[in-house]
C-alpha positions in Angstrom: 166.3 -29.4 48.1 167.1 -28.9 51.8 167.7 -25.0 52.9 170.9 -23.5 53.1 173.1 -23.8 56.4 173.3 -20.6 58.1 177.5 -19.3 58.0 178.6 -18.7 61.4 181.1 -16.4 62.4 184.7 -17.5 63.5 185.5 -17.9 67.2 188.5 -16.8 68.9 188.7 -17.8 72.5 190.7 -15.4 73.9 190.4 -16.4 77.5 188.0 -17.9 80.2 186.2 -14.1 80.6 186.6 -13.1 76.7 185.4 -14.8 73.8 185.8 -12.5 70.5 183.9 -13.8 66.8 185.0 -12.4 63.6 183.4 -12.2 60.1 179.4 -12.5 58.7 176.6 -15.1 59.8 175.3 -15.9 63.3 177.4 -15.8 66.3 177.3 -19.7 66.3 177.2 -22.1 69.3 180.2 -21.4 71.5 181.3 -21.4 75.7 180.6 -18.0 76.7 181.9 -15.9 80.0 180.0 -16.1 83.2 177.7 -13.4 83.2 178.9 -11.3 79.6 178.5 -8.4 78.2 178.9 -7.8 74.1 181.0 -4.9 72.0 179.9 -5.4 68.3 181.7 -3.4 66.0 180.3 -2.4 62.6 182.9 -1.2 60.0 181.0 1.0 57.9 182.2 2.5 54.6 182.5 6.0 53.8 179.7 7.5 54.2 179.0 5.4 57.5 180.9 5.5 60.5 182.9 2.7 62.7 180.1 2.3 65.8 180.3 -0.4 68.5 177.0 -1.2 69.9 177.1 -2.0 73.6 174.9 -5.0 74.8 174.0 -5.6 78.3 172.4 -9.1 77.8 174.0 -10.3 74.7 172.4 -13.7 75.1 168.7 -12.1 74.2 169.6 -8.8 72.2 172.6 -10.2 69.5 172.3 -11.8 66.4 172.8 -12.6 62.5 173.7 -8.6 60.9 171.0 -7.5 58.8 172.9 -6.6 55.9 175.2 -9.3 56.0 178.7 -7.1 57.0 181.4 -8.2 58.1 181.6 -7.6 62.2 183.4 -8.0 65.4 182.0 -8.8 68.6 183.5 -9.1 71.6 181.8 -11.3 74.7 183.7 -10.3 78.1 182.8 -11.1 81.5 181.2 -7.8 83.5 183.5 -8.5 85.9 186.8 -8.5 83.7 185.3 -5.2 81.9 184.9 -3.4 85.7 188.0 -4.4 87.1 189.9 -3.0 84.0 187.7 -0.1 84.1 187.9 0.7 87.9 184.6 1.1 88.0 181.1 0.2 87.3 180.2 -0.4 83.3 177.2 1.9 83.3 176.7 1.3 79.1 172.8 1.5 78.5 171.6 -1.8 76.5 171.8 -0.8 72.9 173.6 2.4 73.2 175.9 3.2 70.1 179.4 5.3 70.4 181.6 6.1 66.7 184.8 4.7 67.2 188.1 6.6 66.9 190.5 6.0 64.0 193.2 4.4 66.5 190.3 2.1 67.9 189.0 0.6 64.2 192.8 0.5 63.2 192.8 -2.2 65.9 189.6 -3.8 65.0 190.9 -3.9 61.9 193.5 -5.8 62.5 191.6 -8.8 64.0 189.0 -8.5 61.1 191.5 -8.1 58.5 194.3 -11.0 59.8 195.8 -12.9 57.1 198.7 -14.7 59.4 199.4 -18.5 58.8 197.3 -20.2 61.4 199.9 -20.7 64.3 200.4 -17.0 63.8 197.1 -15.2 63.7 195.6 -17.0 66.6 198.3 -15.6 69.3 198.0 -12.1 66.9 194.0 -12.1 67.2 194.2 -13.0 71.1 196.8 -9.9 71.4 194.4 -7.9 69.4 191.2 -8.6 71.0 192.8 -7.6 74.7 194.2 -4.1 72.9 190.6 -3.4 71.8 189.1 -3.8 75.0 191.9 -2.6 76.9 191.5 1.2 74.6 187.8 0.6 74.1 187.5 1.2 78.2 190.4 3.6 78.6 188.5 5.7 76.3 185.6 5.7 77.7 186.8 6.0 81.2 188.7 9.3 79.5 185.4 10.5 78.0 186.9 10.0 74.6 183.8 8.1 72.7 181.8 10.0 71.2 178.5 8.8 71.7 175.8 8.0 68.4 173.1 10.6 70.2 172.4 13.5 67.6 171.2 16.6 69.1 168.3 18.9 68.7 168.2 19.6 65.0 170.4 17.1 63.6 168.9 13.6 62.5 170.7 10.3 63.2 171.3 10.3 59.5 172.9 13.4 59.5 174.9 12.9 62.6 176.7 9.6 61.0 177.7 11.4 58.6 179.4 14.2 60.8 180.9 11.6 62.4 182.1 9.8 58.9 183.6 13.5 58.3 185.4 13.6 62.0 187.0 10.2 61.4 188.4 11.2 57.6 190.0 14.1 59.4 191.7 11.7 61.2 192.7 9.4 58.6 193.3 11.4 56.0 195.1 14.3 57.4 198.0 14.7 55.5 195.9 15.6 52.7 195.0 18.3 51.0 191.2 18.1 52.6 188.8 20.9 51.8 185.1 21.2 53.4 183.7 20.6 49.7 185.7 17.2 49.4 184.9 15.8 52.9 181.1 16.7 52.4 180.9 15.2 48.9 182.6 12.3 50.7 180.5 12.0 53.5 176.8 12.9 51.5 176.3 15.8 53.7 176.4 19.3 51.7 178.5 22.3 53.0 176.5 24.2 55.6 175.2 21.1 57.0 178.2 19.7 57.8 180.1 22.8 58.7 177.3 23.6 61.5 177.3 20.2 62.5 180.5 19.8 62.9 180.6 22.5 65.1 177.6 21.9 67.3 178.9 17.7 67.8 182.4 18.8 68.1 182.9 22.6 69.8 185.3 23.4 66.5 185.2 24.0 62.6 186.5 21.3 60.4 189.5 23.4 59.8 190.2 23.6 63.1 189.9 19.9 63.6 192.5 19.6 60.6 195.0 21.7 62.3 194.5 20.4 65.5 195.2 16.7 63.8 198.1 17.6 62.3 199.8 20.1 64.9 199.2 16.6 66.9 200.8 14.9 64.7 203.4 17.0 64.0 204.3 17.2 68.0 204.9 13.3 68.0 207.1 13.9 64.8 209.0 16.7 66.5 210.2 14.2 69.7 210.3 10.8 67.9 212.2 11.4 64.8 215.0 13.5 63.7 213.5 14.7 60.8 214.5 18.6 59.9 211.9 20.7 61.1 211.0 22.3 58.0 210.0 18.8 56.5 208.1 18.1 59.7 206.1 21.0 58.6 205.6 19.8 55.0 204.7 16.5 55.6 201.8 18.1 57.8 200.8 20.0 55.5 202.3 23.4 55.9 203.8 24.6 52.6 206.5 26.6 54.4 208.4 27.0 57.4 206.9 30.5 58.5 203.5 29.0 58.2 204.3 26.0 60.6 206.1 28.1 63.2 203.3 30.5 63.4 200.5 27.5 63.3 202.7 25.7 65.9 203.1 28.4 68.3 199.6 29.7 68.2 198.9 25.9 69.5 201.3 25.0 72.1 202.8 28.7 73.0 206.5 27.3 71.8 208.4 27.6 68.7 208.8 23.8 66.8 212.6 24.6 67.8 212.6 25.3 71.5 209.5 22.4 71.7 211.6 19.8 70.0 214.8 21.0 72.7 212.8 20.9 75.4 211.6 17.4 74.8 214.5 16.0 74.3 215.7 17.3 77.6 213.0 15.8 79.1 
């Protein structure tokens, strides 16, 4: 019997300086940018965060995934990355950042696409340029947290953290405790809790509150919704609790924050 064809991923040409490829297998034979870089995003589960790896020469450093996951790479011209950046792209070869929640959702997206043809090729193409376009707005922000763990914590350890960091910021609205996210994450309690706090300058709890006094700010300008459910649906049982919370944060009541905004 002859072997098995390699699966290839799928190919989206997005542009002359950006060709994206979506799913498991090698990356194919396909035209790529003048002079590319490569973002590959793995997924990860649970216990394992979103990373992109960076790749400086993609034509001698990328390949068929290991373990077989599902992926997203992205092959963009230098130039096309710099101009949008405003400046140089510095990325070592190989270096690893965890990707924000708002970041995957997007990567998601493309991955996940289940449009009729004539749809999901335009919706892929719009994706792909939102990734890159918040993947370097990000960075240019100092918002990526890079995959380096620090003295004392092994890499292991510090995906994990991250895993933790980025169920904050998915699952928020919920009733989280530091026992639940480390079961979650396969970290135990103390580890996580000082890890957390030497990757991140906060507790967990703190990086619950912030989450949802965040969230709770958007909610406060974009809907109408009464201010005591506000509260509730971010997770403050009553009223008292989210005033005092809320004005610790931002110095204002929800009230005169919500007037003020809307004045604005």
């Amino acid at each position: 019997m002859g072997q098995a064809l390699s699966k290839s991923m799928e190919a989206v040409p997005v542009s002359a300086e950006m060709l994206a490829l979506v799913g498991t297998g090698d990356i194919g034979c396909h035209a790529w940018p003048a002079d590319p870089v490569a973002f590959e995003i793995d997924f990860g589960n649970h216990r394992t965060p979103a990373r992109l790896r960076f790749h400086r020469h993609p034509a001698a450093t990328l390949g068929e995934s290991e373990d077989g996951d599902l992926r997203l790479i992205q092959i963009v011209a230098r130039d096309a990355c710099e101009r949008l950046l405003g400046q140089p792209l510095d990325w070592e070869e190989g270096s690893v950042r965890y990707l924000p929640v708002a970041l995957q959702g997007i990567a998601v997206a493309v991955r996940d696409c289940r449009l009729p043809a004539a749809a999901a090729l335009p919706y892929r193409l719009a994706k792909n340029i939102e990734f890159l376009c918040e993947l370097l707005e990000a960075h240019r922000c100092g918002e990526l947290d890079e995959g380096l763990p620090p003295a004392g914590l092994s890499s292991a350890d510090r995906g994990r953290i991250a895993a933790a960091r980025q169920l904050i910021d998915r699952l928020w609205s919920e009733k989280l405790t530091l026992e639940q996210i480390a079961r979650t994450c396969g970290i135990n309690r103390g580890k996580l809790a000082r890890g957390f706090r030497e990757l991140y300058g906060c507790t967990v709890s703190e990086a619950l509150v912030e989450r949802r006094l965040a969230e709770a700010q958007r909610q406060l300008i974009a809907t109408d919704l009464p201010i005591a459910l506000i509260g509730y649906r971010n997770g403050y049982q009553n009223n008292a609790a989210f005033t005092r919370a809320f004005g610790r944060r931002f110095g204002l009541s929800p009230s005169t924050f919500r007037t003020m905004g809307i004045a604005a």
